[in-house]
N, C-alpha and C positions, 0 to 999 in steps of 0.2 A: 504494500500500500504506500501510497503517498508521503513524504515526510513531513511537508506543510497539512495543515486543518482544512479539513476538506470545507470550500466554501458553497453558503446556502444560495438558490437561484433567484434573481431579483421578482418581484412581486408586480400588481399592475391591477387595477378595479377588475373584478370577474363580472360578467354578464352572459347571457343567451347569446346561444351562435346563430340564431338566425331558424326559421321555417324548413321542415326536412322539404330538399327537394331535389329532383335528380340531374347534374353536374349546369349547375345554376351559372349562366350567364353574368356576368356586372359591367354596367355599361358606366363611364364615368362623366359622359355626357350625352347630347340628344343632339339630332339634326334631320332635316324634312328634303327626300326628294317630289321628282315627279311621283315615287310609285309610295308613296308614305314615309311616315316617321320611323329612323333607324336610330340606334341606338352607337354610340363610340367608344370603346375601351383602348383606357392609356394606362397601363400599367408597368410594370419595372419589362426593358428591354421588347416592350411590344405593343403597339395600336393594331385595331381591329376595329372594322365596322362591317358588318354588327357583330358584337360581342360573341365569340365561340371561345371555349374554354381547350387548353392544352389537356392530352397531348394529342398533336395532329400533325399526320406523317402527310407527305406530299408525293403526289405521282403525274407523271408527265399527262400532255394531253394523251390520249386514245378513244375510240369510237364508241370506249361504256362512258363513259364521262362525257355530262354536260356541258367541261371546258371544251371539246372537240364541238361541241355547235358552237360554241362565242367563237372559235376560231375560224369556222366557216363563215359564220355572219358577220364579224365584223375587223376578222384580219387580225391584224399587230396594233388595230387603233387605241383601245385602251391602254397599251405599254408606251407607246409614244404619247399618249398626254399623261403617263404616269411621270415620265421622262421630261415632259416640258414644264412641268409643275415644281420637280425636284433642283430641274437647273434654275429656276428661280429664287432658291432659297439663299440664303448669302450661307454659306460655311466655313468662312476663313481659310486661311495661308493648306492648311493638310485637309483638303477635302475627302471624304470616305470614299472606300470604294463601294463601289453600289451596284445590286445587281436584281432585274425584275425580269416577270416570266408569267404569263399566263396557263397554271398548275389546275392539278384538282387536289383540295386535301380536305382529305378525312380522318376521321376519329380513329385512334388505331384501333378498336376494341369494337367498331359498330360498321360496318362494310355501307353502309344504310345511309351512314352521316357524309356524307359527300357532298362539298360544296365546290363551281366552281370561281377561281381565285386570283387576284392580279396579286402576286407576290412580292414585295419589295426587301432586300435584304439588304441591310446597311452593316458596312465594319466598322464601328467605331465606337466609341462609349459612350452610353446613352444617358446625359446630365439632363439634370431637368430642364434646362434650358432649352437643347436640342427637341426632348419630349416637346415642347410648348411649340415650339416651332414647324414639327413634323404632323401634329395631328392637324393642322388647316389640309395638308396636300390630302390625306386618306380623308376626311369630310370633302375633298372639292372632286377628289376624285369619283367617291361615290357615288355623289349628287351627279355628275357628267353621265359615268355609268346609266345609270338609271333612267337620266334623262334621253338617254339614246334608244335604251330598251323601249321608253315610253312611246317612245316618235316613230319605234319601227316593229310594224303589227306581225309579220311574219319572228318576231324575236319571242314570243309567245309569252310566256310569264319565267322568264330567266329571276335568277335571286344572284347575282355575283357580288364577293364579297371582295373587301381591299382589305392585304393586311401587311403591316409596316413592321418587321421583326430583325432584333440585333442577329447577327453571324451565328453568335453565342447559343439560338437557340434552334437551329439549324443544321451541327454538327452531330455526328455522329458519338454517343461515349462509351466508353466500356467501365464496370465495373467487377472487381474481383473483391475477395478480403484482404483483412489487414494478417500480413506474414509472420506470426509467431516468431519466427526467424531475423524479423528487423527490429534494430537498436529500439528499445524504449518501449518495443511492442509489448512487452512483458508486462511493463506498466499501465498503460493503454488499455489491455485487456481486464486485469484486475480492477482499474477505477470504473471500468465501463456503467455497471451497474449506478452508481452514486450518478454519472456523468447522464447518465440516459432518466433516470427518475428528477432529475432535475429540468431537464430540458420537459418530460412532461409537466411539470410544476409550472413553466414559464406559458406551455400551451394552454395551461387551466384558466391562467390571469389574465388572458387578452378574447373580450367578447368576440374577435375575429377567427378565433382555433378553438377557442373553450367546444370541451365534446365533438372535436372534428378528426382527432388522431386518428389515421388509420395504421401507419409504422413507425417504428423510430429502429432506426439500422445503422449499423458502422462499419462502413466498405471503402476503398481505396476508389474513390470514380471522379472522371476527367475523361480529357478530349487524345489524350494518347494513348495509344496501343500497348506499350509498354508499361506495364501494369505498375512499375516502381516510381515513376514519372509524375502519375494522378496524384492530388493532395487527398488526407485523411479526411473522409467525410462525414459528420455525423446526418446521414440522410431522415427529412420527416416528410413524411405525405400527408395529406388533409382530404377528404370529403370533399365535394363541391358544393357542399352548401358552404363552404368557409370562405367569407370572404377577401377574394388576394388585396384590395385597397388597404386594411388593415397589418398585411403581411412587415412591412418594413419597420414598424416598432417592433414587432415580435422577432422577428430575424436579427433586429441587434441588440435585442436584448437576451435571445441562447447563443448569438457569439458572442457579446461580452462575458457571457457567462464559460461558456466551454475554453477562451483565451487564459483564466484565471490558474484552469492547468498546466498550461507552458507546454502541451503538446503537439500545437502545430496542427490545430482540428481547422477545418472550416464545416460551416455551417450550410446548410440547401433544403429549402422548403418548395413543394407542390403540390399540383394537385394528382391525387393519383388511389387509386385502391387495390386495396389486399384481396385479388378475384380468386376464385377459387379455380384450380385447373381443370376444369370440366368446361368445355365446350359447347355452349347453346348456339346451333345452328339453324337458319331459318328452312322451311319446307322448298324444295329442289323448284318451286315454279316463280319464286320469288328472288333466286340468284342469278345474275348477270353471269357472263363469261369471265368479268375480271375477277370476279369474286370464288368462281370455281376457282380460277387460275390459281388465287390465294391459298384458297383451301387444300387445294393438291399439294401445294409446298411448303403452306406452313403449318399444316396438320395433319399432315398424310392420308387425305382423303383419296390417293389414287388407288383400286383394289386391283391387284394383278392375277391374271390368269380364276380357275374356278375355288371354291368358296373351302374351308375347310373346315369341317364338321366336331373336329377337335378346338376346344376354346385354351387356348396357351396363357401363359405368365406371360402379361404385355399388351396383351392384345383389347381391341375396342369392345365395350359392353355399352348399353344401357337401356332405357327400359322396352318393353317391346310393345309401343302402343305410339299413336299421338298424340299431342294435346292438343285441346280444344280453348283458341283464348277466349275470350271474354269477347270476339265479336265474328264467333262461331268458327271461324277460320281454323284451320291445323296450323301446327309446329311441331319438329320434329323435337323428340327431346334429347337433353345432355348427353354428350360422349366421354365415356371417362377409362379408366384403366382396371382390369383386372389382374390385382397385384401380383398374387401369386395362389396355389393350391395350399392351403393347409387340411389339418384332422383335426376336430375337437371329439374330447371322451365326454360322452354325454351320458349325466347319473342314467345305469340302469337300462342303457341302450348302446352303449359302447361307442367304438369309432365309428364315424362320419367324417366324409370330405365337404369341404365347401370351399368356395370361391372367397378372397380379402380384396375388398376394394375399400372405400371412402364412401360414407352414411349420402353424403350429398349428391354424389352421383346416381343412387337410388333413389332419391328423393320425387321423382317424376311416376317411381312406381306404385305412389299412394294417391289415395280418396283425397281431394282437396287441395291436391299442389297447381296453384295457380298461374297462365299466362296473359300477362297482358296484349293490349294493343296499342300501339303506335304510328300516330301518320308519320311518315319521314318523306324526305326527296328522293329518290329512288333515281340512279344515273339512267340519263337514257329516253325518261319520261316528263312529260311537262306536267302531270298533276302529281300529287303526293299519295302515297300508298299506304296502307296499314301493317306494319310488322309486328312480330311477339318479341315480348318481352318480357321477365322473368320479373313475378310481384309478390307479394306476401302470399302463403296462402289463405287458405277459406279460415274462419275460425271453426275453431272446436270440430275441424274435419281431423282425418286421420293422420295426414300431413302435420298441421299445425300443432295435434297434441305428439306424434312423433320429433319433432322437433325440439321440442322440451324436454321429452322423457325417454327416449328413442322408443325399440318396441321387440317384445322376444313373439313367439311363433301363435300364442295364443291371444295379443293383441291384434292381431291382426289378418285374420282370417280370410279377406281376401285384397290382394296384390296383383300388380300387375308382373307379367313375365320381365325375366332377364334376356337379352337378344345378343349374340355376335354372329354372322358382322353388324354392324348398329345398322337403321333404315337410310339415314342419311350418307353413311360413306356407299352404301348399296344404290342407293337416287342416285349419287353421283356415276356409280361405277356402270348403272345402268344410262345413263348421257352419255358416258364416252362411247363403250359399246356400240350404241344407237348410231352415234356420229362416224365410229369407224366403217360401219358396212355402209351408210351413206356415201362417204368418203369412195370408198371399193368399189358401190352400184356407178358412182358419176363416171368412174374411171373406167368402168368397163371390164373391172375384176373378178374375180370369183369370191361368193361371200359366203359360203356355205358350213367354211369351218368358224368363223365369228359371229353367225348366225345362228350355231347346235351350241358354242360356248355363253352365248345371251342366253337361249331359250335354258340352261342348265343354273344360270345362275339366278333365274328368275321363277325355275321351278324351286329352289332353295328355299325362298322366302315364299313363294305359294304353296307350300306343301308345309310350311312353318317350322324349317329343320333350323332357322335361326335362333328359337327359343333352346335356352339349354341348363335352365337352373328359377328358382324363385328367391326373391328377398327372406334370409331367414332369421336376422337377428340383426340390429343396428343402435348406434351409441345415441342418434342426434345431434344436438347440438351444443347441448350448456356442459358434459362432461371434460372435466382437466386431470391432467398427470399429479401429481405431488410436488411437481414444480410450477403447478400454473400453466403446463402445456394442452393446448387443444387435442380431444379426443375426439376421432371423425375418423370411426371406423366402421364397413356392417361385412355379414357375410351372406353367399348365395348358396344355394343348396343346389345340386347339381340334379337332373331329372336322372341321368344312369350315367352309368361309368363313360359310356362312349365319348360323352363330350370332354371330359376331362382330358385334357394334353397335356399337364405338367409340368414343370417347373426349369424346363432347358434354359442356358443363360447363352447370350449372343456368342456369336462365332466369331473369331478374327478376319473374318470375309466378312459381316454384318458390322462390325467395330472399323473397316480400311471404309466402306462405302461410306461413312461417315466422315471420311476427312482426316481420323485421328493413326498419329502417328504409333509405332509399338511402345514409346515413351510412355503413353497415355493410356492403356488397356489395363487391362485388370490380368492378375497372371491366370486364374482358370479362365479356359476359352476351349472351345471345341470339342462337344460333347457332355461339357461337365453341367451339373446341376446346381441350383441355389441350395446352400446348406444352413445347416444352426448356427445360430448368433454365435459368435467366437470376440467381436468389442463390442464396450460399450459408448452410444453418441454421449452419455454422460458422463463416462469415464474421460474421454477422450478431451472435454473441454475443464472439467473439475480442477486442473491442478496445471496450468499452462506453463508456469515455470520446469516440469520436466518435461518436457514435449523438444523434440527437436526435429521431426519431421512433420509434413503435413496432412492429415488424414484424407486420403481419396474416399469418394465414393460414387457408385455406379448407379443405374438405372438402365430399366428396360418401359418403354410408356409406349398408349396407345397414340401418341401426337409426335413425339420429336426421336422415339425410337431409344437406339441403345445412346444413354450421352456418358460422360466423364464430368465430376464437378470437385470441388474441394469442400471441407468442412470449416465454415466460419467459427473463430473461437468468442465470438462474443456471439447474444441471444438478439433476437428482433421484439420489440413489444410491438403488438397489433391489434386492431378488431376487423371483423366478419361486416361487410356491410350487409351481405344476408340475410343475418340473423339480429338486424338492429330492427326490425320489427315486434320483437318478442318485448312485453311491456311488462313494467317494473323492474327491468337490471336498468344500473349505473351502468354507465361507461366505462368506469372501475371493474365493474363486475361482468362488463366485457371482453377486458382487454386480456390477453394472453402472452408468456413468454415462451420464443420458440426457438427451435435449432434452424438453422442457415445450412442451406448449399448452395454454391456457386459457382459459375465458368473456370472450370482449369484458367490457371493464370499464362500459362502457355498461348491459351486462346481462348481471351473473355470474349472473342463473340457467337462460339458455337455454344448455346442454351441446354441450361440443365434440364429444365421442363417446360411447357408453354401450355395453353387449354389443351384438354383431354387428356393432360398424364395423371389426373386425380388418381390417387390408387396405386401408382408404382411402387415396387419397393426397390429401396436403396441399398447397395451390396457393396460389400469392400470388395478390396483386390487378391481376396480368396474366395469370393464368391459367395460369403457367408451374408447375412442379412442382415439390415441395420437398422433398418426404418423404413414406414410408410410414409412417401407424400403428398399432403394434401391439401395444395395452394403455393402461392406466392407473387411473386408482384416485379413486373419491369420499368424502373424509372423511366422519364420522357425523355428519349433518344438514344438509352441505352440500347447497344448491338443485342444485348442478352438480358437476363432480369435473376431474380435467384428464387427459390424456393424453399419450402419450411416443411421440415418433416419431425414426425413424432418416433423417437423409439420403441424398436418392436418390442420391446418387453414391455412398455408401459401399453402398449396394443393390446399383446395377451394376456398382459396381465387383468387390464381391463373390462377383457370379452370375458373372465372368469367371475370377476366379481360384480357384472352387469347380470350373467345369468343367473343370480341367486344361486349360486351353489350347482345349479344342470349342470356346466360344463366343468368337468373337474381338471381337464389337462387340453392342453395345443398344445400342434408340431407341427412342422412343413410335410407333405406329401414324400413320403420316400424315406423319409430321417428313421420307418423302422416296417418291416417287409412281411411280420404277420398284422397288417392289418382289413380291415372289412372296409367297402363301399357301404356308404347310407342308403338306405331306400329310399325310393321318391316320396 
């Protein structure tokens, strides 16, 4: 510990953060075109009109995006008066470099949220001076815009937005942890706790954060590659009901605060949420081609060759039904990870196999789990569409009291099926198919073998060989470890032995398609099995001062596949934004502390997990098993994001004393060779 007194964090009037609402808009001024009144946000390193909230990734024009109509209608004219308005402005002797573009950006997290954008990027440092100055150009631009849309009837009801943003928020960053291994880390590590419950102290006092924490993390992240390069960061996210105009008191009041340790921290607040890694996708008639395109690549929704009837460690589950939102329409529901195969000894019925995944990825398989509806802009379209979108559920439905109390076999007597392969990677797989013998018939090909492989995988799911297990026991939501760690566990019952595939761990042919060097694998590979816990993730961070290597750990998920990550030695505090509908918990009584993985520092930008690996379990580099995970969060513009997983013991141990005494023992599938299949 510290030699000086560790000091308390400065204070500030508490109030209300403001009306829950979802990633809330702040405008900090108003202005009227031809087509109505828009709203302006000038906040730290960015003007926007109208007000869209980070983080929002940008993509060139193309023909799903409604920047590809502004481009056809009206050329390069809006960048050339973005350009005539900017060389007007006096900027002294070292003028910025400056650079605009007619883009589309969208929401990273919402495919749906797609605006299109006259971009402006300025290098330079953004005083308020400059601020004051810059937002006449984005109000005159707008107003111009607009006025042109208004005057030209074939521009139909365009919404293009202008948005004025520093270099700074633009670039690409990586994040790894901080390396046990470097000077002072040691100390670093051990203060972390005092250092983190302070900075939340500091979020309580300012009615702009009060009740808006979503993380508080400590990672090495910056704009270089080389992970030793980035400064120490103590990262915090907020909710979007937080309002960022209040941000700048609160940001210098947890760095002056984290300065007092003489460690060389800096400080970073946004907006951002702890989502869980389960992937809610919309129904296959509502995706454009860009949004497949996304999907294939960054969730592995591309399905090769015919379907296989065995459900693997790894592989995509989720429920097997659709939802119905709220304005009758389907949605497909969440994708998430089938961890791995375990046995529990159940009093008086002995061993059973069942499937480990994460409570919330089943959560679609109950009475009352609700979807919304939502109009959005939809690329492509000039009216706005309704999409789903995931809401509380129903009360005192079966959902909602699972949620609270999770539910053993006798709660809950009817469920909906478990599914692999899920409906939605199957929608898709069935599009491409469709397209290939199209492809084939224009060509004048022969299509007869891509026509008996469609009609094979479509008897699959009609003949319902996708079902292969039921929801049979699940934790919910509000259960914690002995240390305050989130418990978000359930298990499937499998209908008969056939579908079980077991517990194989990637190949070194599965581990090279991924990029990663032999540095980077884990030593069992090829053939070998996931085995018994052999460390522990609490072991492992409990005593940092003897540590001198870095603890790997592996993953197999049903979205990013096999990755490589390392073990953070400090913990992340968080909440669920989820489960902030459940009434009467505090925030307090929210928040959780949790174990970190993150990007090999090799290569922070290949990702430990992303939606749909809810469920994975994580293995050292003997293949033994370390934990379940189940969530985590990617800062705005990081290449990669990290993830939080819970120890498997504190899993099993859990799923024991959740049963009341029924389940007297778990083990993984294989760990002992006289045992029995469960009956359906």
């Amino acid at each position: 510990m510290m030699a000086h007194q560790l000091p308390s964090p400065p204070t500030a009037a508490s109030g209300s953060g403001g009306t829950k609402r979802s990633r809330r808009t702040e405008a900090s001024s108003s202005s009227e075109s031809a087509l109505g009144q828009f709203g302006i946000s000038n906040l730290r390193d960015r003007i926007v009109a109208p007000p869209r909230p980070l983080p929002l990734v940008t993509f060139p024009s193309t023909s799903d995006h409604d920047s590809d109509q502004v481009q056809r209608q009206f050329g390069a004219e809006f960048k050339q008066k973005a350009w005539e308005l900017m060389s007007k402005i006096e900027m002294g002797v070292d003028k910025p470099a400056i650079h605009m573009d007619l883009v589309a950006r969208m929401f990273r997290d919402d495919p749906h949220d797609i605006q299109p954008t006259v971009l402006i990027i300025v290098d330079a440092e953004w005083t308020m001076k400059l601020r004051c100055t810059w937002e006449p150009v984005v109000d005159k631009l707008k107003r111009y815009i607009d006025q042109r849309i208004a005057d030209t009837p074939s521009a139909g009801s365009m919404d293009i937005c202008v948005e004025m943003v520093s270099k700074a928020l633009v670039l690409t960053k990586y994040l790894t942890i901080i390396n046990p291994e470097e000077q002072e880390s040691h100390q670093l590590i051990n203060t972390w706790p005092h250092i983190q419950d302070g900075i939340l102290d500091i979020l309580e006092s300012f009615d702009s954060t009060a009740g808006h924490m979503t993380a508080i993390s400590l990672f090495r992240l910056g704009f270089e590659i080389e992970s030793s390069m980035n400064p120490k960061t103590v990262y915090v996210s907020v909710d979007y009901d937080s309002l960022a105009s209040g941000w700048p008191l609160v940001l210098d009041a947890m760095q002056g605060y984290v300065d007092t340790f003489e460690m060389d921290l800096k400080v970073h607040i946004e907006h951002n949420l702890v989502g869980h890694h389960a992937d809610f996708p919309l129904v296959p008639s509502e995706l454009t081609a860009g949004e497949l395109t996304t999907r294939r690549n960054d969730f592995n929704y591309s399905l090769l060759g015919l379907y296989d009837k065995e459900v693997k460690a790894g592989s995509d589950i989720g429920a097997g039904c659709y939802i119905t939102r709220n304005d009758n329409k389907s949605s497909s529901p969440m994708v998430g990870t089938l961890g791995c195969w375990v046995q529990i000894k159940v009093k008086d019925k002995g061993w059973m196999t069942m499937g480990l995944t994460c409570y919330h990825v089943l959560r679609p398989c109950l009475k009352g789990y609700m979807v919304g509806a939502t109009k959005t802009q939809v690329p492509g379209l000039s009216e706005k569409v309704v999409r789903g979108c995931m809401s509380d559920p129903a009360q005192d439905s079966a959902c909602w009291t699972a949620d609270m109390k999770g539910f053993i076999p006798r709660d809950m007597p009817t469920l909906e099926m478990v599914e692999h392969p899920t409906r939605i990677k199957h929608n898709v797989n069935i599009t491409d198919k469709q397209g290939k013998i199209k492809a084939l018939k224009k060509s004048h090909q022969p299509t007869e073998a891509k026509e008996a492989e469609l009609k094979e995988v479509l008897d699959f799911f009609n003949n319902g060989h996708q079902y292969f297990g039921k929801p049979f026991i699940a934790s919910g939501y509000l259960r914690r470890t002995k240390t305050n760690g989130r418990l978000d566990w359930a298990l499937i019952q499998p209908f008969d032995d056939s579908r079980v595939g077991g517990n194989a761990l990637p190949t070194v042919q599965d581990w090279r398609s991924k990029g990663y060097m032999e540095i980077q694998m884990p030593n069992k590979l090829d053939g070998c099995v996931l085995e018994p816990q052999g460390i522990s993730i609490h072991d492992c961070v409990k005593d940092v001062t003897a540590v001198h290597n870095k603890v790997s750990g592996f993953k197999m998920g049903a979205s990013t596949r096999c990755t490589a990550g390392e073990l953070s030695w400090v913990k992340t505090t968080c909440t669920i934004t989820e489960e902030k509908y459940i009434a009467g918990r505090s925030q307090k009584e929210r928040r959780s502390t949790e174990f970190v993985f993150a990007p090999v520092q090799l290569d922070p930008t290949i990702r430990f997990g992303n939606r749909g690996d809810s469920g994975a379990v994580v293995f050292d580099d003997l293949g033994r098993v370390m934990g379940l995970l189940f969530t985590g969060e990617r800062p705005q513009q990081c290449a990669a994001g990290y993830s939080l997983v819970t120890p498997i013991e504190d899993v099993f141990a859990d799923i024991k004393e959740f049963s009341r005494g029924q389940v007297e023992d778990i083990r993984l599938l294989g760990e002992e060779e006289d045992t029995i299949m469960a009956s359906a």
